[in-house]
C-alpha positions as CSV (number, residue, x, y, z in Angstrom):
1,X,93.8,71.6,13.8
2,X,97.4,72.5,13.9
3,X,99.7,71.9,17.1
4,X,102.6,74.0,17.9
5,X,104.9,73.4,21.0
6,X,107.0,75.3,23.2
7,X,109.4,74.8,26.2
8,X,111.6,76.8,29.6
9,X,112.7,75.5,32.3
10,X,110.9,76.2,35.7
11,X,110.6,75.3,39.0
12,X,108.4,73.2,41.1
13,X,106.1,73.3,43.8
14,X,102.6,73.7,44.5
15,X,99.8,72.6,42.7
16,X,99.1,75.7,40.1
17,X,100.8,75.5,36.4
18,X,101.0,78.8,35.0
19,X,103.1,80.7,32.1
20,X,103.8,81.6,28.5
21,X,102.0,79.1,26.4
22,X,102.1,81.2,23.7
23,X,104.9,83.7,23.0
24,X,104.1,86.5,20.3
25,X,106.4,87.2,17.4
26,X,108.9,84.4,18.4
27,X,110.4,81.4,16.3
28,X,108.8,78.4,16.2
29,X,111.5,75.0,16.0
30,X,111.1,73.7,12.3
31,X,108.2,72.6,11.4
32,X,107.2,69.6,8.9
33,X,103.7,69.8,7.9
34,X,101.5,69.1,5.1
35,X,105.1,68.4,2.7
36,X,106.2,72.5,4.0
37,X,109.1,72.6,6.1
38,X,109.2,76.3,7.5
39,X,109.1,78.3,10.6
40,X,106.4,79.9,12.2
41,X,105.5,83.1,14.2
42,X,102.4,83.9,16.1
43,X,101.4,87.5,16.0
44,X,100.5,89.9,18.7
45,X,96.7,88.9,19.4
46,X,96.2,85.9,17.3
47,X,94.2,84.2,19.2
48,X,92.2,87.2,21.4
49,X,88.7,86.4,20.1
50,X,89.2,82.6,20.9
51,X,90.3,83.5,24.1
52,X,87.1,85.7,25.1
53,X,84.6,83.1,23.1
54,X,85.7,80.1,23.5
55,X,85.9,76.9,26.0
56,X,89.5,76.3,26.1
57,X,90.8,73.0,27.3
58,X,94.2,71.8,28.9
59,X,95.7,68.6,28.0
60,X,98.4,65.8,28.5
61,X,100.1,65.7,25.5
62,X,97.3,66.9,22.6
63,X,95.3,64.3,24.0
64,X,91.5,64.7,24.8
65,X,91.3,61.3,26.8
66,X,93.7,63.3,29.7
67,X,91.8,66.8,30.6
68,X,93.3,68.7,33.1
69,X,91.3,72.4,33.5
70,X,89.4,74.0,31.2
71,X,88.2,78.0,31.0
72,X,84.0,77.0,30.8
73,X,84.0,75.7,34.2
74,X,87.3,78.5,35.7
75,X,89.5,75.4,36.4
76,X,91.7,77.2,33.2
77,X,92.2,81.2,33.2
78,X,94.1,82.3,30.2
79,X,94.6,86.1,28.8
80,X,96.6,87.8,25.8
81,X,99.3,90.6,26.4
82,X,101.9,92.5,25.1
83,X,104.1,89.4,25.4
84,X,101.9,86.5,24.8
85,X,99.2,84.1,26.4
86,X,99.4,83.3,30.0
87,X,97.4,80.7,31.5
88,X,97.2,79.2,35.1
89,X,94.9,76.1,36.0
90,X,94.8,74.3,39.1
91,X,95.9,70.9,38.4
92,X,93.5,68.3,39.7
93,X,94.1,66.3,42.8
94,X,93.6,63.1,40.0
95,X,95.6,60.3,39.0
96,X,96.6,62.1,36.4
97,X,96.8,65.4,37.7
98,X,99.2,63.9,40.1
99,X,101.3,61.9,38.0
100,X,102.0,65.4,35.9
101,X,102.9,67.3,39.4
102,X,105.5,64.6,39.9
103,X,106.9,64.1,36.3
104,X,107.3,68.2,36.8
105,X,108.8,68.1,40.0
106,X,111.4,65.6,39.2
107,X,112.2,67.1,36.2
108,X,111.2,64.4,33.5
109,X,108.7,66.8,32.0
110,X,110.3,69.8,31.9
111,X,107.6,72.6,31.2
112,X,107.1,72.6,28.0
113,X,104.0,74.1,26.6
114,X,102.2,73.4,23.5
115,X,99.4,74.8,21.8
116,X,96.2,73.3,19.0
117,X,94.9,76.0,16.8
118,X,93.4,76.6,13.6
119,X,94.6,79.3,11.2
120,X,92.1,81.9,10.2
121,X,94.6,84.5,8.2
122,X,98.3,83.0,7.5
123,X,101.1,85.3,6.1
124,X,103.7,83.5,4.3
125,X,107.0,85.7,4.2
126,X,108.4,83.7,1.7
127,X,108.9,79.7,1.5
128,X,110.4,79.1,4.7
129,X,108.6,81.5,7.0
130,X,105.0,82.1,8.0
131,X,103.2,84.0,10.7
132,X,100.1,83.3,12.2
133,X,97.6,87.1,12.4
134,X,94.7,85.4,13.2
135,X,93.9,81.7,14.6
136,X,91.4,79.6,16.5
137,X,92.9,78.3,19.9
138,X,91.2,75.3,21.1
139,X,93.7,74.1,23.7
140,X,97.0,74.3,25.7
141,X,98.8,71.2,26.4
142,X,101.6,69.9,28.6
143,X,104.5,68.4,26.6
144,X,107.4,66.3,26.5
145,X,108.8,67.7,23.2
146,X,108.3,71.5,22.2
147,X,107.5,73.2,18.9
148,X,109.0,76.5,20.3
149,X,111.5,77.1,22.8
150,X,110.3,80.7,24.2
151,X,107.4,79.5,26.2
152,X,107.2,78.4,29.6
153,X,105.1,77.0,32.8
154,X,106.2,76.8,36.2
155,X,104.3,74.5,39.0
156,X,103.8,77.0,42.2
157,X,102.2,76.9,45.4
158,X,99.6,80.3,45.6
159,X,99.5,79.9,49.4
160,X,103.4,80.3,49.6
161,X,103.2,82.7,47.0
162,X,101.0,84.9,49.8
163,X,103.6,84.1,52.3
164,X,105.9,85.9,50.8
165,X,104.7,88.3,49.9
166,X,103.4,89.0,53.6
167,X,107.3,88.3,54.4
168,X,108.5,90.7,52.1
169,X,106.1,93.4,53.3
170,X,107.1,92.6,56.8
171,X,110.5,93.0,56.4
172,X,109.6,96.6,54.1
173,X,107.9,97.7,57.2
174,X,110.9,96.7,59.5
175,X,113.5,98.6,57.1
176,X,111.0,101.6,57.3
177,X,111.0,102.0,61.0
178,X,114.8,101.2,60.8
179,X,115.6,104.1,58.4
180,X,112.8,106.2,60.9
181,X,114.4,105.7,63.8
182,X,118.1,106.4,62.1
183,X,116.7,109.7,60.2
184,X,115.5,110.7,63.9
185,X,118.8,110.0,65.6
């Protein structure tokens, strides 16, 4: 299994982690592997058929021993679009679970995504430069340090995510009958 990394800043709040783990057709950092020392892409869809087949896990850095959601039991919901894969998983009210809301909300960790995946169809560009058509995904991780930059997670709360956007309709609806009653006038 191969691990790739990513990173953005966000903000914090709430108890959902969602984002970009995986961004399509953008530069990895430089990786070291296997005596190579290139840069990777991921291609548009890499990963579509592990995402509709497969039990794909969130972790702590890579590591198995510190599960945070996965997509057989819905804790994890993931899908693949024109820009990359998006996840969000409910981050569990555990030791751990907590300890990763609070490294995120005071910054320490700051986002960053990573990814473990097996290659199915690799196409080197030349010595320096793969790109990744077709892979297994097997899981998403939280990390300190990022194999790619364009990728991000924010922490977010869904219940103030509804309030505003019952504020927000409330204040359409006020503006509405404003410009009504003006237009009448």
């Amino acid at each position: 299994m191969e691990i790739r990394q990513a990173s953005d800043k966000f903000t914090s709040e709430g108890n959902t982690l969602s984002g970009y783990a995986i961004v399509y057709n953008s530069d990895s950092n430089v990786i070291h592997e296997r005596g190579r020392t290139f840069i990777e892409q991921i291609q548009r869809g890499a990963f579509d058929e592990s995402i509709k087949n497969n039990d794909i896990k969130l972790f702590y850095q890579h590591d198995k021993n510190m599960p945070l959601a996965r997509t057989g039991n819905g804790t994890l919901q993931i899908r693949s679009d024109e820009k990359g894969v998006w996840f969000s998983a409910e981050i569990p009210p555990t030791t751990l679970g907590n300890d990763i809301k609070i490294l995120l909300q005071r910054g320490i960790l700051t986002g960053a995504m990573s990814f473990g995946f097996a290659p199915e169809d690799e196409k080197w560009v030349n010595r320096e430069r793969k790109n990744v058509v077709r892979g297994k995904l097997y899981e998403l991780s939280v990390v300190v340090d990022p194999a790619y930059n364009a990728t991000h997670s924010k922490l977010r709360s869904v219940e103030q995510e509804i309030n505003n956007k019952r504020i927000n309709l409330i204040h359409r609806k006020l503006n509405y009958r404003d410009w009504e009653t003006d237009r009448k006038s």
